[in-house]
Steps between C-alpha positions, in 0.01 A plus 500: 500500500599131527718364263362134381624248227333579141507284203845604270346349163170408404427167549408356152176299434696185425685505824150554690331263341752269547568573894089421496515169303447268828208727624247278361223438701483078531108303515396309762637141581121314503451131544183309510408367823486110509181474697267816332722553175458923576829655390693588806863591584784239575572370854174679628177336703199554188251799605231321381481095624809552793696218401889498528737235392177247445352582901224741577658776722241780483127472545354734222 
């Protein structure tokens, strides 16, 4: 049988909880699109009018 590394102490709630304090889950960076005002990410061309950066680049 193969020998494998196995927890010496218990590993107390504290010190879990604490080892998963920067697992929190972050929302969404939204903007509102100049042209449409729909919320949309940052640095993105808007799914709905096209526009980037004040120029239509998509036809939608």
């Amino acid at each position: 049988m193969a020998k494998h590394p196995v927890p010496k102490k218990k590993t107390s709630k504290a010190r879990r909880d604490a080892r998963r304090s920067h697992h929190a889950l972050t929302p969404p960076t939204l903007v509102p699109c100049p042209e449409c005002k729909v919320m949309k990410p940052p640095h993105t061309v808007c799914p709905e009018c096209g526009y980037y950066d004040g120029r239509k680049v998509l036809e939608v």
